[in-house]
SEVEXTI-913326 format. One record per residue (C-alpha): x, y, z; residue number from 1; residue in one letter. Coordinates in pm, whole numbers, padded with zeros to 5 digits, always signed. Each point is the difference from the previous one (the first is absolute). Example, Ala and Ser with C-alpha at 12.3 -4.5 7.8 and 13.67 -1.06 7.14 Angstrom:
2
+--------+--------+--------+-----+----+
|      X |      Y |      Z |   i | aa |
+--------+--------+--------+-----+----+
| +01230 | -00450 | +00780 |   1 |  A |
| +00137 | +00344 | -00066 |   2 |  S |
+--------+--------+--------+-----+----+
***
This chain:
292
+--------+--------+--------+-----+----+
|      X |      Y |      Z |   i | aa |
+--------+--------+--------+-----+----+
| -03436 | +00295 | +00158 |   1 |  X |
| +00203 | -00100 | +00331 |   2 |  X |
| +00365 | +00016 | -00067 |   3 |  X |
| +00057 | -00381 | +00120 |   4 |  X |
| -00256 | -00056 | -00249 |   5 |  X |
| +00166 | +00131 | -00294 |   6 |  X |
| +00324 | -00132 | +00121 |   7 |  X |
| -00101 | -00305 | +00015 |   8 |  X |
| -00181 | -00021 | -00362 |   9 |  X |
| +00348 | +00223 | -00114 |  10 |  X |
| +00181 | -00318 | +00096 |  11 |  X |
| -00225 | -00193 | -00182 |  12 |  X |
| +00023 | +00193 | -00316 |  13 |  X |
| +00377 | +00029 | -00036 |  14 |  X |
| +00020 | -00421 | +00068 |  15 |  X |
| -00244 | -00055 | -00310 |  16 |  X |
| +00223 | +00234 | -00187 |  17 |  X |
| +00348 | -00179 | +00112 |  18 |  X |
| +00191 | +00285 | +00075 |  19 |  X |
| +00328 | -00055 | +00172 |  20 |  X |
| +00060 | +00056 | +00391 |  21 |  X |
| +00375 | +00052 | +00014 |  22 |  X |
| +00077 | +00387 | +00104 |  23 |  X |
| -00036 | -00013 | +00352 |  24 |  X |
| -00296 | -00223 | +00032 |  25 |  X |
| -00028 | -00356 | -00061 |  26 |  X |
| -00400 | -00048 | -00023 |  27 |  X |
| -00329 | +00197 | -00179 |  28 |  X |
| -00171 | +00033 | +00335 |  29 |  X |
| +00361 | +00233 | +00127 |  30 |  X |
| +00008 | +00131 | -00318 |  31 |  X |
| -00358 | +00134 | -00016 |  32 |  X |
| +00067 | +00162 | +00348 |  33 |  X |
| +00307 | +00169 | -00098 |  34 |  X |
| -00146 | +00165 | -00292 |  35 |  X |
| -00377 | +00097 | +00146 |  36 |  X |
| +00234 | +00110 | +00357 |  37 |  X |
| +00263 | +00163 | -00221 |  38 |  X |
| -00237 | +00171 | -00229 |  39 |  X |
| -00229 | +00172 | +00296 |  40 |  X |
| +00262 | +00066 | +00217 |  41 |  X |
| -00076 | -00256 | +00282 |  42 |  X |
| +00132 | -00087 | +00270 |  43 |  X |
| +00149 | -00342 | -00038 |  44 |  X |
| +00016 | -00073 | +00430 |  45 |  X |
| -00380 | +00079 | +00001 |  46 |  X |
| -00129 | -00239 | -00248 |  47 |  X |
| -00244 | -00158 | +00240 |  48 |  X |
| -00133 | +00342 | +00099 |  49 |  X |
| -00032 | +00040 | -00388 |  50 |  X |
| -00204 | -00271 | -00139 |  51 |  X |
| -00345 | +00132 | +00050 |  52 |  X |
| +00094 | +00305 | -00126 |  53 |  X |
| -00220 | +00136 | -00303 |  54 |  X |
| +00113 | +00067 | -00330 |  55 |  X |
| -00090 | +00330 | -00193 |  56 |  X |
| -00068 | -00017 | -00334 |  57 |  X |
| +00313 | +00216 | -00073 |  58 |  X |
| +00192 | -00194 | +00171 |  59 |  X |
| -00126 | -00337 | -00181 |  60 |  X |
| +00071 | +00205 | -00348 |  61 |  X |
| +00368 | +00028 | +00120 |  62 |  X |
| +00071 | -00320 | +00129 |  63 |  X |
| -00155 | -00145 | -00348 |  64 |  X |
| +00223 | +00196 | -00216 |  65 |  X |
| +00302 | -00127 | +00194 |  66 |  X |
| -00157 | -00364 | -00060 |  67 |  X |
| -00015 | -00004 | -00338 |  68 |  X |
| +00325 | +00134 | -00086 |  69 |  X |
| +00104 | -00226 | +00278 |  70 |  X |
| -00199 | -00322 | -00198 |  71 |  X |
| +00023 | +00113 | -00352 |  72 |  X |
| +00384 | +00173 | -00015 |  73 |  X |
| +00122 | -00247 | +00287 |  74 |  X |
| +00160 | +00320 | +00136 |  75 |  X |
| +00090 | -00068 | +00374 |  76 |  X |
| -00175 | +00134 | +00301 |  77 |  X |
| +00328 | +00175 | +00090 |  78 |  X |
| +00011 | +00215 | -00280 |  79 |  X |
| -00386 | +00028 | -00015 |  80 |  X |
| +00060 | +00150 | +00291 |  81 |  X |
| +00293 | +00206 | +00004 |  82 |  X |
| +00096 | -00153 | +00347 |  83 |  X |
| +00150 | -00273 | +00133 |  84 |  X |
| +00082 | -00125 | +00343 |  85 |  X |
| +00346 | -00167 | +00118 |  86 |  X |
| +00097 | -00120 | +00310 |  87 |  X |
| -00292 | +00167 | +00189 |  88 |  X |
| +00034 | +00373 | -00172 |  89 |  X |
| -00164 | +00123 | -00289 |  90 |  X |
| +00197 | +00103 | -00324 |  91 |  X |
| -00066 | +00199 | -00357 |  92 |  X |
| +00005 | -00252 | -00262 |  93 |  X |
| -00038 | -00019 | -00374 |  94 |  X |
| +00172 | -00119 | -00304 |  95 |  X |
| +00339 | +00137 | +00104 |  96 |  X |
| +00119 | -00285 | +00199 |  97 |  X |
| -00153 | -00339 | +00073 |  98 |  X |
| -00220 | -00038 | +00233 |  99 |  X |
| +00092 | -00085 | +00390 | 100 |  X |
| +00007 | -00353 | +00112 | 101 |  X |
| +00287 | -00125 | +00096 | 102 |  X |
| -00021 | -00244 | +00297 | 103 |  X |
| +00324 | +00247 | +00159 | 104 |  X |
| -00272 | +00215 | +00179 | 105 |  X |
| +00004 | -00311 | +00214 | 106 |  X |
| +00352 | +00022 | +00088 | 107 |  X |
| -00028 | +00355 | +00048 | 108 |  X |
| -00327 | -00044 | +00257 | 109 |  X |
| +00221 | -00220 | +00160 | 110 |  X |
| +00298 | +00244 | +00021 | 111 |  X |
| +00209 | -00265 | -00170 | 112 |  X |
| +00000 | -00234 | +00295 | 113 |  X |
| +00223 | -00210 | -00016 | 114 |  X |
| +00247 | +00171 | -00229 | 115 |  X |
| -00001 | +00317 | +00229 | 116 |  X |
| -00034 | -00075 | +00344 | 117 |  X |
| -00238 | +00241 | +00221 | 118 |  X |
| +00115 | +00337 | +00133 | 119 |  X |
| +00145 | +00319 | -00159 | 120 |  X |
| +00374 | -00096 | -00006 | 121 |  X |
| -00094 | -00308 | -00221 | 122 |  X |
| -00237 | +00212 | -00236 | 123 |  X |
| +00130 | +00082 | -00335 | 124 |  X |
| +00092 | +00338 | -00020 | 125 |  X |
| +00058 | +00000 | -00416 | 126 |  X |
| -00265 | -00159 | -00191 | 127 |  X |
| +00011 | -00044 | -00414 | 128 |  X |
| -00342 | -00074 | -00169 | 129 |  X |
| +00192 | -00110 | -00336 | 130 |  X |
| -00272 | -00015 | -00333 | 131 |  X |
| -00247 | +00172 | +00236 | 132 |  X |
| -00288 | +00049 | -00223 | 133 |  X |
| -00213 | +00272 | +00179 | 134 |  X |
| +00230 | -00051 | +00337 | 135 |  X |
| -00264 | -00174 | +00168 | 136 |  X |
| +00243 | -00232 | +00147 | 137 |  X |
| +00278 | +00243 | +00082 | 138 |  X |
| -00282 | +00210 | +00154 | 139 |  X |
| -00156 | -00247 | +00219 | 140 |  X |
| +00382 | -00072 | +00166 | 141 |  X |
| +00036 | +00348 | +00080 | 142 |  X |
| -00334 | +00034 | +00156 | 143 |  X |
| +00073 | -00330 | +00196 | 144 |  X |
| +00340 | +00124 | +00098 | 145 |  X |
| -00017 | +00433 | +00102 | 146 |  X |
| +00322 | -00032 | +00003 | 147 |  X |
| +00155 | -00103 | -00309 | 148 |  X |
| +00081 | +00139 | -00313 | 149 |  X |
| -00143 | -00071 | -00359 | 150 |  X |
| +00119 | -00038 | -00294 | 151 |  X |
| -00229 | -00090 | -00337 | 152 |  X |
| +00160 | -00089 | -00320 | 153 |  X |
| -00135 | -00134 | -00347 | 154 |  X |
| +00097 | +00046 | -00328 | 155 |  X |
| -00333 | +00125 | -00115 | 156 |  X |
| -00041 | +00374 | +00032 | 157 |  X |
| -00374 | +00007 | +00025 | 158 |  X |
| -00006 | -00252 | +00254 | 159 |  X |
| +00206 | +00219 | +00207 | 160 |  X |
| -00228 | +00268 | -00040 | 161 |  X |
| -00280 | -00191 | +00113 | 162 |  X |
| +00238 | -00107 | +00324 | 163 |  X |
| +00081 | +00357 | +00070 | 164 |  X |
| -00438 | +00066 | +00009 | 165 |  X |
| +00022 | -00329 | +00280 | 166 |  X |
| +00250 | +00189 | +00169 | 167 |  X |
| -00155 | +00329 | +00017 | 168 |  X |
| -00338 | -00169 | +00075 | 169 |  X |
| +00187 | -00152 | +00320 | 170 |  X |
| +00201 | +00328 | +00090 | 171 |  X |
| +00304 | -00147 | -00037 | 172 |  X |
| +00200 | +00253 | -00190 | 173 |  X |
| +00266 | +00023 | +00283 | 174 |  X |
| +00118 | -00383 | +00028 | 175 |  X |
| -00075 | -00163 | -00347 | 176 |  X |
| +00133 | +00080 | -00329 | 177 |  X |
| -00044 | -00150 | -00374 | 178 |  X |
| +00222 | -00029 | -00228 | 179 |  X |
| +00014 | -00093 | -00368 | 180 |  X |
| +00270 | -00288 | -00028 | 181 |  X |
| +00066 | -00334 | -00167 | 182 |  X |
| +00016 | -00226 | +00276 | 183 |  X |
| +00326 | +00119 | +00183 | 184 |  X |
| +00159 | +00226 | -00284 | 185 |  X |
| -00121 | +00345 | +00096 | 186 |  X |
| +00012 | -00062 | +00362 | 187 |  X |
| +00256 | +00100 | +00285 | 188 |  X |
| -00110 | -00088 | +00309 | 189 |  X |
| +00027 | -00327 | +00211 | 190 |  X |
| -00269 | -00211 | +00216 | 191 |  X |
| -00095 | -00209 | +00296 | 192 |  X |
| -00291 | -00154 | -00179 | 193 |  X |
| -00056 | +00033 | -00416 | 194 |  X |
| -00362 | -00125 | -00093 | 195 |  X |
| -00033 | -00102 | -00377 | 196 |  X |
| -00276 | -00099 | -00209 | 197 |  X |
| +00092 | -00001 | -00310 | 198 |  X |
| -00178 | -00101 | -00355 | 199 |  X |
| +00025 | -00422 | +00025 | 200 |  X |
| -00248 | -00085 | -00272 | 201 |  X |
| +00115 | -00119 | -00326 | 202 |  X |
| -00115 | +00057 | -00345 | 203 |  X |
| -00206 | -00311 | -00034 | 204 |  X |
| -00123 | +00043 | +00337 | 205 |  X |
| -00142 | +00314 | -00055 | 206 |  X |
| -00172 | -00090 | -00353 | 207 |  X |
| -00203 | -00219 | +00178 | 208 |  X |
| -00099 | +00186 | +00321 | 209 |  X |
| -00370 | +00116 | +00032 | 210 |  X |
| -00109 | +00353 | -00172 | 211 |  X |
| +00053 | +00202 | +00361 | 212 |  X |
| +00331 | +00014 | -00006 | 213 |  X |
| -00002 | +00101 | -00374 | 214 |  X |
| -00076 | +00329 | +00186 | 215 |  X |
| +00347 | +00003 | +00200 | 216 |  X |
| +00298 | +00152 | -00160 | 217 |  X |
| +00221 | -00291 | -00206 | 218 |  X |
| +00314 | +00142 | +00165 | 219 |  X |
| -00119 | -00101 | +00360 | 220 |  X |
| -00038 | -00295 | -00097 | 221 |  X |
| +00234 | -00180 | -00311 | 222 |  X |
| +00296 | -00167 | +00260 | 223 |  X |
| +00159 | -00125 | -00396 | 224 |  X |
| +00010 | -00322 | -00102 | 225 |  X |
| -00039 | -00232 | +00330 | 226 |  X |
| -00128 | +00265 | +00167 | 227 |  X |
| +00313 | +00043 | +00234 | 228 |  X |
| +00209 | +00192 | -00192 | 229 |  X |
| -00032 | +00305 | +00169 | 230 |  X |
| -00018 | -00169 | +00320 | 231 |  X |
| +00342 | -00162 | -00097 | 232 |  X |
| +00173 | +00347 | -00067 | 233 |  X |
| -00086 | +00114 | +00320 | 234 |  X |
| +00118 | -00276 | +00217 | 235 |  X |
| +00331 | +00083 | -00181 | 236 |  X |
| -00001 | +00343 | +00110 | 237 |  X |
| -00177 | +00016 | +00375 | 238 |  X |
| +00319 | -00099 | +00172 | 239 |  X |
| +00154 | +00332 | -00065 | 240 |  X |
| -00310 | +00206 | +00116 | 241 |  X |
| -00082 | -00173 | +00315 | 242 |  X |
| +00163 | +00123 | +00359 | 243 |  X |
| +00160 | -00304 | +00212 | 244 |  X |
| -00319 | -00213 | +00145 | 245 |  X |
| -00231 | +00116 | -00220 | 246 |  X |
| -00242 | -00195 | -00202 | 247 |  X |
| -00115 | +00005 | -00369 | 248 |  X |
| -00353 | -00125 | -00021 | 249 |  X |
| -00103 | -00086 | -00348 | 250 |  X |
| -00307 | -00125 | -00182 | 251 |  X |
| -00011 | -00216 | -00258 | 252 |  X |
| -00350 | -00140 | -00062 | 253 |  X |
| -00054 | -00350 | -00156 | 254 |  X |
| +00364 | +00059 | -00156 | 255 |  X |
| +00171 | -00116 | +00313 | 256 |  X |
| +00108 | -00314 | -00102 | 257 |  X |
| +00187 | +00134 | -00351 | 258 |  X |
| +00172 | +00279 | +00237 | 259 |  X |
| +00121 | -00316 | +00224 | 260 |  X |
| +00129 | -00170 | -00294 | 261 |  X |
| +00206 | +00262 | -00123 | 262 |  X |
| +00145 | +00075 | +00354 | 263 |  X |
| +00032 | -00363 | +00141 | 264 |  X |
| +00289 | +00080 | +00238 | 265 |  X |
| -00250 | +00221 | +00210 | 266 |  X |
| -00172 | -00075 | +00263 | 267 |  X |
| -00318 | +00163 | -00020 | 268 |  X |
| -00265 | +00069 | +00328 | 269 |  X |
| -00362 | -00023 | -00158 | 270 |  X |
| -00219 | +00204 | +00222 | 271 |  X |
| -00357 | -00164 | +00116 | 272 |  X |
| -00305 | +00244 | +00026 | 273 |  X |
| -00279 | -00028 | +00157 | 274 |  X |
| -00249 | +00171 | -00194 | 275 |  X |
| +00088 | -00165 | -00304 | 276 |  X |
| +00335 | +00084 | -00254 | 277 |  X |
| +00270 | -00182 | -00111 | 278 |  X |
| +00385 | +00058 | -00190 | 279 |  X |
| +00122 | +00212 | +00241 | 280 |  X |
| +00342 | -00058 | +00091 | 281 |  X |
| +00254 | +00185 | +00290 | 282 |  X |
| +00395 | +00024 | -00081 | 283 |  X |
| +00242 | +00145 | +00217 | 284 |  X |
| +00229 | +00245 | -00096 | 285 |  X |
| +00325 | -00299 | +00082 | 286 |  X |
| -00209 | -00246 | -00243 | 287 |  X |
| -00008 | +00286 | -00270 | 288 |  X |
| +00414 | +00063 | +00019 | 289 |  X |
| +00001 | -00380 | -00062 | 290 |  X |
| -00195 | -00019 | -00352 | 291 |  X |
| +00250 | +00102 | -00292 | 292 |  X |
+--------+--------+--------+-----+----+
***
């Protein structure tokens, strides 16, 4: 069978069986190529060179293991996988962290424009990944910036050992660094730019979200009762941890407009995306001293 053949009756399949496109795709037909891509090792930039391309019958036997357990178990592709890929670089992934999608990796393509203006001396120099997960996000900044240092903190212990793997994988032993820490308490250092995507869903949010991210640890996601209240704790804390111009970027998901009530005094700057994203919101370090 050609490989746009199957990927196109893949993409069939997984619509009849109304499985849910929400970690890092938003459609079956993006879906189907990340897993038959992923699966084969593939080249993603040479999918037109692909599509004729002939399946072996091994290869069909592999891809239709990973379908079923994709179908029946509603495991995501990610994890299916083993991989993931963030901001244009590839990262180990499993059941250790959530799985990368944060609409950040724009910012970071972007090199924070217009929150850090171009050229070295307005580069941040200190970066925080705060409830990094697997570090993709942490990682992605210093690979976007050769200069800056890394830190990666989360509470969760095997999370960090999955973000120490991503850094490894990347070679980055020398200029990023995880550490185990909840939220601020455990750290030392302070930052130009602290990136934070913490767990925003509540309780009754996440009873009723589809089986895939029954596969994600609870921890990365439970944000407490409105969803914000870890979100809330940290805006408390940031001020203290953030050099003088330097920016907090935080995301808060569909819980935006609870974290707004509960700090009506600030002025928050939603960020736009162009690829699709929203409830992310940029505080400077001078609005942080401000909250109480």
């Amino acid at each position: 069978m050609r490989l746009q053949t199957y990927i196109e009756q893949l993409a069939g399949r997984l619509a009849a069986a109304g499985i849910h496109c929400g970690h890092g795709v938003d459609n079956v037909h993006d879906e189907a190529v990340f897993l038959v891509f992923g699966a084969l090792d593939l080249d993603f930039h040479r999918s037109i060179r692909q599509q004729d391309r002939e399946l072996g019958c091994d290869e069909i036997e592999r891809l239709e293991q990973l379908v079923r357990a994709r179908i029946e178990q509603r495991i995501p592709t990610a994890y299916l996988l083993g991989k993931a890929w963030f901001a244009g670089h590839e990262f180990i992934c499993d059941s250790r962290a959530l799985i990368p999608r944060s609409p950040i990796a724009e910012l970071i393509g972007n090199g924070f424009e217009p929150l850090f203006k171009p050229g070295l001396a307005s580069e941040p120099g200190a970066v925080l990944d705060l409830c990094c997960g697997g570090g993709c996000i942490g990682i992605a900044c210093a690979l976007r910036f050769p200069a800056c240092r890394v830190d990666l903190a989360d509470i969760s212990g095997e999370a960090l050992e999955l973000a120490r793997e991503n850094i490894r994988l990347h070679g980055l032993e020398e200029r990023v660094s995880a550490r185990q820490a909840d939220l601020f308490e455990g750290l030392n250092g302070r930052y130009d730019l602290i990136l934070a995507n913490p767990p925003y869903v509540s309780p009754e949010e996440i009873a009723q979200l589809p089986d895939e991210y029954g596969h994600e640890p609870a921890l990365g996601l439970d944000g407490g009762v409105d969803g914000v209240d870890i979100a809330e704790r940290l805006l408390r804390q940031a001020a203290k941890r953030l050099n003088p111009g330097g920016w907090l970027i935080l995301e808060t998901g569909y819980s935006a407009g609870e974290l707004e009530n509960r700090f009506p005094e600030t002025a928050f700057l939603w960020l736009e995306f162009e690829h699709g994203g929203a409830g992310v919101c940029a505080l400077t370090a001078e609005q942080l001293r401000e909250i109480p």
